[in-house]
N, C-alpha and C positions, 0 to 999 in steps of 0.2 A: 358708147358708154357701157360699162362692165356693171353688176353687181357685186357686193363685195357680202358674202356669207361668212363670218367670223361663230366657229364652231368645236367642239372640241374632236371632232372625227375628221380627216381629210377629206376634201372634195372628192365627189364618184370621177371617175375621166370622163363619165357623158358630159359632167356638170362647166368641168373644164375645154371641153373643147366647143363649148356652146359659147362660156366664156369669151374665148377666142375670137369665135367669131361675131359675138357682139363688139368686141373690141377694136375688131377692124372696122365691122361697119360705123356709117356715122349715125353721130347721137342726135342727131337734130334733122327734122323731115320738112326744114325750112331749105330752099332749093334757089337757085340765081334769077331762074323763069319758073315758076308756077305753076304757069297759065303752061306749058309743054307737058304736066304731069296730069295724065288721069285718075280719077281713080280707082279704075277697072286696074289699075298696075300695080295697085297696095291686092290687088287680090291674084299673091304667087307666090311660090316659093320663096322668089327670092325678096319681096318683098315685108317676111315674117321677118325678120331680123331689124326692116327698118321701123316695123312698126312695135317692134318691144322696145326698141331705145325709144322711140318716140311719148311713148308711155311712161316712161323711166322720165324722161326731157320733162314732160308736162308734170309730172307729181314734185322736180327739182323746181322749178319755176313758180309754183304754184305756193307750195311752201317758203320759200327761201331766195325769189329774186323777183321775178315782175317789173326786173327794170328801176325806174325812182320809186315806186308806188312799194316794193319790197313785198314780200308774202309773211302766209299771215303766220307761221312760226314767230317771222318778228313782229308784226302790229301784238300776237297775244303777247309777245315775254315784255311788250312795256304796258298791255292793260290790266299784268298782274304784276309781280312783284320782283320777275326777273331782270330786268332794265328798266330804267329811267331815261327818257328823251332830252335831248342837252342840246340840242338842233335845232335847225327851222322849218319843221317840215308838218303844215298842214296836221294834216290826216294822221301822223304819228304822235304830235303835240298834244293834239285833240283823245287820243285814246290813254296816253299816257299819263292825260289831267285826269282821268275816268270817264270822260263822257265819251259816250258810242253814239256816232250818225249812222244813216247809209247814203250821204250823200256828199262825202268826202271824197276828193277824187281818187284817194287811193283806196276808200273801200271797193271803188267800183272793181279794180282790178282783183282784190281778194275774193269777190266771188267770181267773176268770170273764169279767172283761172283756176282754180279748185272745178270749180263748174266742170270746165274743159276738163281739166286732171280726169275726172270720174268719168264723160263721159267716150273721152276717147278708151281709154282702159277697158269699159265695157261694149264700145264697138268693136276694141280689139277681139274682144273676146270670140264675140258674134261672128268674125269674120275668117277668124284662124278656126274657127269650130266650119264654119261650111266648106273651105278647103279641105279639111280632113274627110267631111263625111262627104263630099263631092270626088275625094278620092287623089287630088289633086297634091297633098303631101300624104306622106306617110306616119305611121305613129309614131316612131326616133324623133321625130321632125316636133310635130304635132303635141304628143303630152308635155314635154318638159315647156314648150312656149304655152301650151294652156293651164298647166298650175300656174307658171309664173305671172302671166296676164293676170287671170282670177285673182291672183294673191295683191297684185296693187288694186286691181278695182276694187279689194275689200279695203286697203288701205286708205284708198282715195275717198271712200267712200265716209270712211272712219276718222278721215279729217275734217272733213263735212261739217260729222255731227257734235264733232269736238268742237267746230268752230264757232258756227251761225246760230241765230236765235232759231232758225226755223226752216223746215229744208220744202223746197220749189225742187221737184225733178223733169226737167224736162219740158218746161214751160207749163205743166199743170197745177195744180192749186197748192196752196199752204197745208203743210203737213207737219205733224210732229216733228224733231230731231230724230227719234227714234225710226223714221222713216230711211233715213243716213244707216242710222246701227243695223236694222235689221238687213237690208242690201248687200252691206256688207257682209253680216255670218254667211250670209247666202254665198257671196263671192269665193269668201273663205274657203265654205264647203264645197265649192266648184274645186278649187285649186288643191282641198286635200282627194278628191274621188281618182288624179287624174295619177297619184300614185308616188310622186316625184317628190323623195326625201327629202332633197335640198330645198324645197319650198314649205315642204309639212310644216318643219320646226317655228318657221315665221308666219305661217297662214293662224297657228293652233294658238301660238301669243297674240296675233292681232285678233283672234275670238275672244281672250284674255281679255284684253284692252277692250272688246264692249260690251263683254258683260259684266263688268264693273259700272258702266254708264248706263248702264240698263237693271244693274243694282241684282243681277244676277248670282250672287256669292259664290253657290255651288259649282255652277259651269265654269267662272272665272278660277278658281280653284284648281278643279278639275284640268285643267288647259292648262295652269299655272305649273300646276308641279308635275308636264312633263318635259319641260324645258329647262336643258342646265345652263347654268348659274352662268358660266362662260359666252353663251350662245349672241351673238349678235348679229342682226338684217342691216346692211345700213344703206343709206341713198348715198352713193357716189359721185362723188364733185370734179369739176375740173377747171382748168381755163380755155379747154378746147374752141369753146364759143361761150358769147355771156350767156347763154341762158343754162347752162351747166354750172354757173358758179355759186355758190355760199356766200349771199352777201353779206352773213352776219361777219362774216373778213372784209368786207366792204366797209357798212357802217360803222364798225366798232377799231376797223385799222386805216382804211385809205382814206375815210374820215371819220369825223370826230362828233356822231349825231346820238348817240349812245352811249352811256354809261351804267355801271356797274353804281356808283356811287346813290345813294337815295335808297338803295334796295335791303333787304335780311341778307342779300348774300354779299353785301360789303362788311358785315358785321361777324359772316360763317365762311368766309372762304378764305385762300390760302393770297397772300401779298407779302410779298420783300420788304415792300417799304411800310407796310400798314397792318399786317396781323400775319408773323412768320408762322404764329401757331395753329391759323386755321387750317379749314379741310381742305387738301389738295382737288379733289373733284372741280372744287369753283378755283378758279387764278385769274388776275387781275392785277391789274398797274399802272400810275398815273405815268403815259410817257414822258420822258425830257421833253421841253418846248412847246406841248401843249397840255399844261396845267386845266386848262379849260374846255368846255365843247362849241360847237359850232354856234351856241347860240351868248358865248364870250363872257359868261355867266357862272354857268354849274360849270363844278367839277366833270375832269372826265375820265373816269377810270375806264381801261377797256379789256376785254375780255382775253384770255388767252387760250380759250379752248378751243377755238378756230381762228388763227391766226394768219390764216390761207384761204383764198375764196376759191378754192380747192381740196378743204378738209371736207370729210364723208360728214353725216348726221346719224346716228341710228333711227333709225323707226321700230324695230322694238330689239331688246335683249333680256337676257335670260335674268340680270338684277332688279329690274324690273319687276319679273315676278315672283321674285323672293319678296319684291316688298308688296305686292298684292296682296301673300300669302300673311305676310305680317298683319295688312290691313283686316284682313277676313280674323285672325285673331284677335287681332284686338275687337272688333266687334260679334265676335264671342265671348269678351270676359276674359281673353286669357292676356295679361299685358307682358307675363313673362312668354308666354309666347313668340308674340310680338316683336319686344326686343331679341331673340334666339336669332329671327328671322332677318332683322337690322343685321345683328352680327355677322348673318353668312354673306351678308352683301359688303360690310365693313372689311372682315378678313379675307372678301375676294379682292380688294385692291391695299392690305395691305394697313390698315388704317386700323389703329385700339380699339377695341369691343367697348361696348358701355355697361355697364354696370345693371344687372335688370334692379337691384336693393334700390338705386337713383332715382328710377322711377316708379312714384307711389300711388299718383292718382288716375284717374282717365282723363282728366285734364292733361297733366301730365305726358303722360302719353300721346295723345291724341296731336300734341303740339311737335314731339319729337316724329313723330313719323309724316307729320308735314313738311319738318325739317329735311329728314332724311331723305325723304320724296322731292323733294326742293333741290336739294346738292345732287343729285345722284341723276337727277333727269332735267338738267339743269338745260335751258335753251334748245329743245328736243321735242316743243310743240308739246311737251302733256302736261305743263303746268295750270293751262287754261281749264281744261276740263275736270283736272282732277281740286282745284280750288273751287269751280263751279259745283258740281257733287256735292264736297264740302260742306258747301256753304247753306246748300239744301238739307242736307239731310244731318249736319253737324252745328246745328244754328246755334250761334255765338262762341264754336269752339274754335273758330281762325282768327289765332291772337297777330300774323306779320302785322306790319304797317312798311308803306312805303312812301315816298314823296310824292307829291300829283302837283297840286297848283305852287304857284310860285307863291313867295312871301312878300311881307310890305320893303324889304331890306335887301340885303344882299342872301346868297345861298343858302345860309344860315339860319333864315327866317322862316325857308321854303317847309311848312309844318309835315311832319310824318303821318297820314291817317291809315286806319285799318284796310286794307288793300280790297278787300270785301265790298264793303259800308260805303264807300269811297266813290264807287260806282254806278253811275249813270247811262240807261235806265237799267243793263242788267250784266251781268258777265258773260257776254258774249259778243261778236261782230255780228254785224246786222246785211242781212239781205240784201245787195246795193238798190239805191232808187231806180238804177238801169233797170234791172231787172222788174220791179215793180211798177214802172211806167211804161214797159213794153208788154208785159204779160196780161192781157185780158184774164186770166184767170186766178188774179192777186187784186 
C-alpha cells in the first residue's frame, strides 16, 4: 500500500522510488502460517517496508473497517451529525440515538484497533530507529521510513484523543485525552527532526489539528499558515485485501445502514433529486429500488463521496487550515476575517464567496463556520472533536440538530434534537469494557 501526498510541488525522486517500493511490497503483515514468522525477521532491511505498510494497514482499519464492527470515522459521523443509522446494527443504532456504552460489541473493536493503530506505529518507530543506529540500514534507508513512521504514530495518536473519553496507554492508568495530544506533537516532532519534506508538510498540520484540541491558538496558527491551501496527506485505500478497504463504500453503497437523510448535511449538500442548489463538497442520493435503509424504515440517502471501498480519506489538508485560521479569527473579534478565510477555501474548489456584509453577528458567524467546517471535512473523522471543543468552550453556540431516536409514527415523526444536547453521557466513544476489565490499573 502507497501513500498518496497531494502537493503543489512534485514529489522528490527519493519520495517516488520509496513509493514504489511500498507498492510492490504487501500491505498487510497478516501471512498463511504465522506461526513460521519470527519476529527477529521484522528486524532487516528488508523487513522495513513490511512494517510501514503494516502501519499504514493498521491506521486504515482502525479508522474506517474493523470488519462488521466498522472504525470509529464511522461510529463518530453517526454520534454527530454527519449520518444517521437506518440499519440494524447494535453498536451503531446505539451511538446514533446518542447514547455511548463501552460495552457494545463494536466499541470493543474501536478501541482495540486504534489501540493497535498507535501502538504498532511507535514500535515501528523503536525498531527502525535501532537498525539504524545498530548500523544495520543505512540513512537513504532509514530517515525517510522514520519521518514517515513518527508522522502516523502522531496521527494515530491524534485519533485517539479525538476519539475516547479518556486515554489508557499501554495498560497503565486513566489519563487525560491530552495524554493522546501530547504523544503525538512529540511523534510529530520526531518525524519533522529526521528532515524529510515530503512528511514535514503533514507532520506540521497534524501539530495544527492538536493544538486546536489543546486550545493552543498560537501554535495551531503558526503550523496553520505554513501549509498551502492545496496540500493534502491521505490514507490510501484499496481492494487489495479487506482490511485496506473504506467501508464507508461499504455501509453507505453495498448496503443500505447509513444515511445522509436526518443530518444538516441533507439540508447543505449537493442532490439531483433533492437540493440541485446545494454545496458540491456533500453529494448524496436516494438510489433506485431502495427508497429505504436496512432497517425498512428511514429513508436512505447515501453518500457519494466515497463511492469505492477503494476511495482515499484525507487525514489532513491544507483547507483545513485555512479554516483553522478562520476559526482563530473569529475568536479574535475579527468575523470579516473569518469569512476572508472561508472564501479562500470556497474559491479553492470553485464555489461563490459569501458575502462578509451577511454575516452580522457572532452568533452568526459562529454557526457559519460550523457549517463550513461541516461540508468541507465532511466524513474525515474531525467532525467529532471539533463539535466536542465546541460545545466546551462555545456553550450554546451549536445550533445543527439531527435525528437520534425514532418517533411514535413513521420517519416523519423521527424528532430532529440538537446534536450536542442529545447526547449520552458525553461526546465521545468510550474506553471499551475489554479493556477495563482486564486492566488492573483502571
Amino acid at each position: 500500500m502507497i501513500r498518496k501526498i497531494k502537493q503543489p510541488k512534485a514529489l522528490s525522486p527519493l519520495a517516488v522510488i520509496i513509493a514504489l517500493v511500498f507498492f510492490v511490497a504487501s500491505c498487510d503483515l497478516d501471512v498463511p502460517a504465522p506461526s513460521l514468522v519470527e519476529d527477529f525477521q521484522l528486524d532487516s532491511p528488508e523487513g522495513v517496508p513490511a512494517m510501514i505498510n503494516g502501519i499504514h494497514g493498521d491506521f486504515a482499519m482502525s479508522t474506517v473497517n474493523t470488519g462488521a464492527s466498522g472504525g470509529v470515522y464511522i461510529a463518530s459521523a453517526m454520534l454527530t451529525d454527519e449520518a444517521v443509522h437506518v440499519g440494524s446494527w447494535t453498536g451503531f443504532r446505539g451511538v446514533s440515538n446518542g447514547t455511548v456504552r463501552d460495552d457494545y460489541v463494536e466499541a470493543q473493536a474501536w478501541w482495540s484497533t486504534t489501540s493497535r493503530a498507535r501502538w504498532v506505529a511507535e514500535d515501528g518507530y523503536r525498531r527502525i530507529t535501532n537498525l539504524y543506529d545498530e548500523g544495520v540500514i543505512d540513512s537513504e534507508v532509514a530517515e525517510p521510513a522514520l519521518a514517515e513512521v513518527a508522522m502516523m504514530a502522531g496521527f494515530a495518536n491524534r485519533v485517539m484523543g479525538d476519539h475516547f473519553d479518556f486515554a489508557v496507554i499501554d495498560g497503565g492508568p486513566q489519563e487525560d485525552v491530552t495524554a493522546f495530544y501530547n504523544r503525538a506533537l512529540n511523534h510529530f516532532d520526531q518525524s519533522l527532526g529526521h528532515g524529510i519534506a515530503d512528511f514535514e508538510l503533514a507532520a506540521k498540520a497534524g501539530k495544527a489539528q492538536v493544538y486546536i484540541m489543546l486550545g493552543d491558538w498560537s501554535n495551531a496558527v503558526a503550523y496553520a499558515e505554513q501549509i498551502p491551501t492545496g496540500f493534502v496527506y491521505e490514507q490510501v485505500h484499496s481492494n487489495n485485501s479487506s482490511r485496506e478497504q473504506n467501508d464507508f463504500g461499504w455501509w453507505f453503497h453495498a448496503r443500505n445502514e447509513i444515511s445522509v437523510w436526518g443530518t444538516p448535511f441533507e439540508e447543505w449538500g449537493y442532490s439531483e433529486q433533492f437540493n440541485p442548489e446545494g454545496d458540491p463538497r456533500v453529494q448524496f442520493e436516494q438510489p433506485a429500488g431502495s427508497p429505504t435503509g436496512g432497517d425498512d424504515r428511514r429513508p436512505f440517502y447515501r453518500q457519494l463521496k466515497y463511492s469505492s471501498r477503494a476511495d482515499n480519506i484525507a487525514i489532513v489538508k491544507g483547507t483545513e487550515m485555512r479554516l483553522i485560521e478562520a476559526e482563530a479569527e473569529l475568536r479574535n473579534g475579527n468575523i470579516g476575517g473569518m469569512v476572508g478565510k472561508i472564501n479562500e477555501v470556497r474559491n479553492f474548489h470553485g464555489i461563490e464567496e459569501i458575502d462578509p456584509e451577511t454575516v452580522e453577528t457572532n452568533e452568526e458567524a459562529w454557526e457559519l463556520l460550523m457549517r463550513e467546517s461541516g461540508l468541507e471535512l465532511w466524513l474525515e473523522g474531525r467532525r467529532l472533536p471539533n463539535l466536542r471543543r465546541w460545545s466546551e468552550d462555545q456553550p450554546g453556540h451549536v445550533p445543527m440538530a439531527v435525528v437520534r431516536t425514532a418517533g411514535d409514527g413513521g420517519p416523519e415523526t423521527d424528532p430532529r434534537v440538537n446534536v450536542v444536547e442529545s447526547v449520552t453521557p458525553y461526546l465521545s466513544l468510550m474506553v471499551s469494557r475489554n479493556e477495563k476489565d482486564s486492566n488492573p490499573n483502571l
